[in-house]
DRENDO-1510 file (C-alpha; in Angstrom, 1 decimal, always signed):
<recs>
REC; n; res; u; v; w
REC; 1; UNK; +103.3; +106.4; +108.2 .
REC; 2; UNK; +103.4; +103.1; +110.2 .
REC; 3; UNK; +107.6; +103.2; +109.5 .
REC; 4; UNK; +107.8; +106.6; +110.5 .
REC; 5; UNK; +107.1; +106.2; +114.0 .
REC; 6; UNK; +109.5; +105.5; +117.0 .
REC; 7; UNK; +106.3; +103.8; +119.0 .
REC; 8; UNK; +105.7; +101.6; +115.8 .
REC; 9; UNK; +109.3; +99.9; +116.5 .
REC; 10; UNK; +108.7; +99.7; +120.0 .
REC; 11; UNK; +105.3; +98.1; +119.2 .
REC; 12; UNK; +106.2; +96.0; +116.9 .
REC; 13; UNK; +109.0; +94.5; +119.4 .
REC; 14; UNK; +106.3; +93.6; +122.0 .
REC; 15; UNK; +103.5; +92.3; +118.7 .
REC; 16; UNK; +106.1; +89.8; +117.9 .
REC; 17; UNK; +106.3; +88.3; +120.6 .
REC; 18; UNK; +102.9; +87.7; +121.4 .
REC; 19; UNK; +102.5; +86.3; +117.5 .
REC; 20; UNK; +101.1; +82.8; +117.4 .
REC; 21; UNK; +102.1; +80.6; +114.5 .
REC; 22; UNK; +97.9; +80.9; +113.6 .
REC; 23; UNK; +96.4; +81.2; +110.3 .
REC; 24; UNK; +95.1; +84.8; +110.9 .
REC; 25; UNK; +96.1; +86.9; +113.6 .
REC; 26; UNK; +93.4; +88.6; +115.2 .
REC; 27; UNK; +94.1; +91.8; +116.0 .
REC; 28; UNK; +91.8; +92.1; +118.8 .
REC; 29; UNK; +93.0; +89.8; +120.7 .
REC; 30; UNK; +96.9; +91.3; +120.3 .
REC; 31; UNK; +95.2; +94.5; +121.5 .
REC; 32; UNK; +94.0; +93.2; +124.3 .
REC; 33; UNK; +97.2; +90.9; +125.0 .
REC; 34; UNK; +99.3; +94.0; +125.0 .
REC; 35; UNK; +97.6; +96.6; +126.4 .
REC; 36; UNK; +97.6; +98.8; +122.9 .
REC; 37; UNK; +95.2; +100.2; +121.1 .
REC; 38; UNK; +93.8; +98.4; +117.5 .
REC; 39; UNK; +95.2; +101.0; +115.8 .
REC; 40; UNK; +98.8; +100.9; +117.4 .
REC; 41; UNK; +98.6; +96.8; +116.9 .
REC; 42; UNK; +98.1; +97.5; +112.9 .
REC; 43; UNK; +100.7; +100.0; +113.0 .
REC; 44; UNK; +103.0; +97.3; +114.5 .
REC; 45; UNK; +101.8; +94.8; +112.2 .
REC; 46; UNK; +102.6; +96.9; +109.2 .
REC; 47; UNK; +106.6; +97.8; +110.8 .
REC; 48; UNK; +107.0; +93.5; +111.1 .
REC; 49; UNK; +105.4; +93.1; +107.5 .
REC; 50; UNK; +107.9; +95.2; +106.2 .
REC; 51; UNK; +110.5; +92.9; +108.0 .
REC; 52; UNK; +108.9; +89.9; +106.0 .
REC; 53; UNK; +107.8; +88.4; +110.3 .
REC; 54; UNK; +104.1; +89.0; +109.2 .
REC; 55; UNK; +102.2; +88.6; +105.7 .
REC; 56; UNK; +98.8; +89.9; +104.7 .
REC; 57; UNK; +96.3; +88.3; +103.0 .
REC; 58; UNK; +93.9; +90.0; +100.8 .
REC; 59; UNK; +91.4; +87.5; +100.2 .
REC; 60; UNK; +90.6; +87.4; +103.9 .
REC; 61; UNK; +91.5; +90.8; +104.9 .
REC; 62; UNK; +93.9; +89.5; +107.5 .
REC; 63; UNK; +97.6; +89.4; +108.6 .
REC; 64; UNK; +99.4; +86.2; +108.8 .
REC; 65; UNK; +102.2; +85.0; +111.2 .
REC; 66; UNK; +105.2; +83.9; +108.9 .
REC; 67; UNK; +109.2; +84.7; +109.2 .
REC; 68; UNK; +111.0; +85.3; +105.9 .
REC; 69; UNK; +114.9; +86.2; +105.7 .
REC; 70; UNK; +114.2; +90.2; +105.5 .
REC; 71; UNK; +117.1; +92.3; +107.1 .
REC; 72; UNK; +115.3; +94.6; +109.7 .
REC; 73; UNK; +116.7; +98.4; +108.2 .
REC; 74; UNK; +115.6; +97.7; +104.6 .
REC; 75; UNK; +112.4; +99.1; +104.5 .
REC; 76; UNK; +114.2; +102.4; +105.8 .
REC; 77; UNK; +117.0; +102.2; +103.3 .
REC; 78; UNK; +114.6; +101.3; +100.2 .
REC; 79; UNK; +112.2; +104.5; +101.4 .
REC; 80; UNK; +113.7; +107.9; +100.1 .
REC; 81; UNK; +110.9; +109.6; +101.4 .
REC; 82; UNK; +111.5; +108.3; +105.0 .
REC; 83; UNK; +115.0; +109.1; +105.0 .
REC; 84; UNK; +113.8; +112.5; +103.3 .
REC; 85; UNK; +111.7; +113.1; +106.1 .
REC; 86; UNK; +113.7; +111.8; +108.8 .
REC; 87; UNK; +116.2; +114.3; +107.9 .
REC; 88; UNK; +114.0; +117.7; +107.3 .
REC; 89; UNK; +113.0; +116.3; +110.9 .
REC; 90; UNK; +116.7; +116.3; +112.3 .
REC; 91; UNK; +117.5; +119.6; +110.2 .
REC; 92; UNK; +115.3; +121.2; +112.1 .
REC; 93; UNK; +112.8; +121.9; +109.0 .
REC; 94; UNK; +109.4; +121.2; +110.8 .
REC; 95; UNK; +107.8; +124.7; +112.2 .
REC; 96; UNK; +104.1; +123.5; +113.9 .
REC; 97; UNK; +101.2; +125.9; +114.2 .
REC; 98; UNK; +98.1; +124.2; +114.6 .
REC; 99; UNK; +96.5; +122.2; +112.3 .
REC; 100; UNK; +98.9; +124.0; +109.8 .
REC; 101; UNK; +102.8; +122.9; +109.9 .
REC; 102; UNK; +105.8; +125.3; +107.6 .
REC; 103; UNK; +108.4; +122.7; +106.0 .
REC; 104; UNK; +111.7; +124.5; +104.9 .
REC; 105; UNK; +113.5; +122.2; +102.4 .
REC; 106; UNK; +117.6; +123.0; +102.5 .
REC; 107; UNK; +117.4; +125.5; +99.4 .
REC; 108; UNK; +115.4; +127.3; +101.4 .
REC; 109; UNK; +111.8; +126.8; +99.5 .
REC; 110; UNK; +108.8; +126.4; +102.3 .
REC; 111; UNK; +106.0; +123.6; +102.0 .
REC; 112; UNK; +102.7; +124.0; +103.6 .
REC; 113; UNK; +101.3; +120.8; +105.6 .
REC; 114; UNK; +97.8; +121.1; +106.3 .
REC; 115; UNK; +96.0; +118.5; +109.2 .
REC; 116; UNK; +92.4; +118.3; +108.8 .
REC; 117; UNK; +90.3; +115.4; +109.9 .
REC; 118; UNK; +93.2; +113.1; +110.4 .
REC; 119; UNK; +95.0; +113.8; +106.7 .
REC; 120; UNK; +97.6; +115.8; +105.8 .
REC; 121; UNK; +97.8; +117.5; +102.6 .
REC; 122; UNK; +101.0; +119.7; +101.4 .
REC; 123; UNK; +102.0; +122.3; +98.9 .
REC; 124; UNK; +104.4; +120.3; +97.5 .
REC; 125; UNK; +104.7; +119.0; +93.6 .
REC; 126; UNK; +104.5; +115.5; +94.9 .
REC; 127; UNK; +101.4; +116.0; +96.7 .
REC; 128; UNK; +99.6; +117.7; +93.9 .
REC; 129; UNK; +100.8; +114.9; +91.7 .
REC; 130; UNK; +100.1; +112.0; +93.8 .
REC; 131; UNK; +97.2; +113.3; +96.3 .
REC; 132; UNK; +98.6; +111.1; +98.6 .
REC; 133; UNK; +97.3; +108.1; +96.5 .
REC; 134; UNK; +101.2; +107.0; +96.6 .
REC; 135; UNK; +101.6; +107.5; +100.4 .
REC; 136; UNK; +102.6; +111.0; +102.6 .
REC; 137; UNK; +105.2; +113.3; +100.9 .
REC; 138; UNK; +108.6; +114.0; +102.8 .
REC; 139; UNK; +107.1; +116.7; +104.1 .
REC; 140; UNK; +103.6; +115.2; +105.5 .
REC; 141; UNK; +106.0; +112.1; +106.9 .
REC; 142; UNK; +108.2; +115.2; +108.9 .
REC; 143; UNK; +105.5; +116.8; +110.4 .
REC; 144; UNK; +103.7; +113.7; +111.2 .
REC; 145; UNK; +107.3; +112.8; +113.0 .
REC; 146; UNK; +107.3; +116.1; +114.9 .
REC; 147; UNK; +103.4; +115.7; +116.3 .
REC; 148; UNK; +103.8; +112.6; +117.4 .
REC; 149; UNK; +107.2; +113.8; +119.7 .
REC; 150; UNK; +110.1; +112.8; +117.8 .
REC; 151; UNK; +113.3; +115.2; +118.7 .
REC; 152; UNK; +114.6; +117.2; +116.0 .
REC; 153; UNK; +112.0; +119.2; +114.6 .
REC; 154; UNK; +110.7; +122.3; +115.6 .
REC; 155; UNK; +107.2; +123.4; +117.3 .
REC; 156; UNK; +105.1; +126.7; +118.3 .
REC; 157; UNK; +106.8; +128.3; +115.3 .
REC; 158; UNK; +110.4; +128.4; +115.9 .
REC; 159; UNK; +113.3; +127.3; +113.8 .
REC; 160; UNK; +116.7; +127.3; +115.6 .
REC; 161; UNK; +115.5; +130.4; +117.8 .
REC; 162; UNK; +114.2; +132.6; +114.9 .
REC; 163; UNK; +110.2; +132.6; +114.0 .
REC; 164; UNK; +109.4; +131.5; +111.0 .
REC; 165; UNK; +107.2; +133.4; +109.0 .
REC; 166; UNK; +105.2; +130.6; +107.4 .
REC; 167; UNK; +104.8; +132.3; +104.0 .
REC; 168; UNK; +105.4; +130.7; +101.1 .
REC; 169; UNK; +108.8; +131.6; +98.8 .
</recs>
């Protein structure tokens, strides 16, 4: 979900420079450095370990300041679910209603995303395959896209001027 959002990019852009060449980076102390929240640092610090600028260690539970030869777009290209998402987003496909969300796929079959506590679930055959175990569906990724502001999808039940009825095909 971390490559999904625009702020991530943005984030990640202001994280690296304020990376230290130190053992562990402390993601405190970024927080406070730049004025974003824990939880927007890690977000960044997941976008620049996909860009091979930052490692992570498991052993100590810690991200590590390192620069490998990683073109910047490859996560993106190497993620069909993000480019999945990013265009049900564009499409249009993304109809919010609360804590539930109606995704309509190009054939013209509807998902079901469902926001409780913080996690999405979905209707989908991926989701009831993976439970999310693998990462969001294309679906989850959208919707997640569209709450956070990103232009292209649709909110308050709308789709290109019509209502959507939500039901499932």
């Amino acid at each position: 979900e971390a490559l999904a959002g625009e702020e991530a990019a943005e984030d990640a852009e202001l994280i690296s420079v304020l990376l230290a060449w130190e053992p562990r980076v402390d993601i405190a102390d970024l927080a406070a450095s730049s004025g974003l929240t824990p939880e927007r640092v890690r977000a960044a610090l997941v976008r620049l370990g996909t860009s091979g600028r930052v490692g992570y260690d498991t052993a100590e539970a810690a991200y590590f300041h390192r620069e490998l030869p990683y073109d910047v777009g490859r996560a993106e290209r190497h993620n069909p679910r993000l480019r999945a998402a990013r265009a049900l987003v564009d499409a249009g496909a993304v109809a919010l209603d609360g804590a539930l969300a109606t995704v309509t796929a190009e054939d013209g079959h509807t998902h079901r995303v469902r926001g409780e506590h913080g996690a999405l679930s979905c209707s989908c055959l991926w989701w009831a395959k993976y439970r999310g175990g693998r990462g969001p569906c294309k679906h989850a990724l959208a919707v997640s896209m569209v709450r956070r502001g990103r232009t292209g999808g649709t909110q308050n039940g709308t789709r290109g001027g019509a209502a959507v009825d939500g039901g499932a095909r």
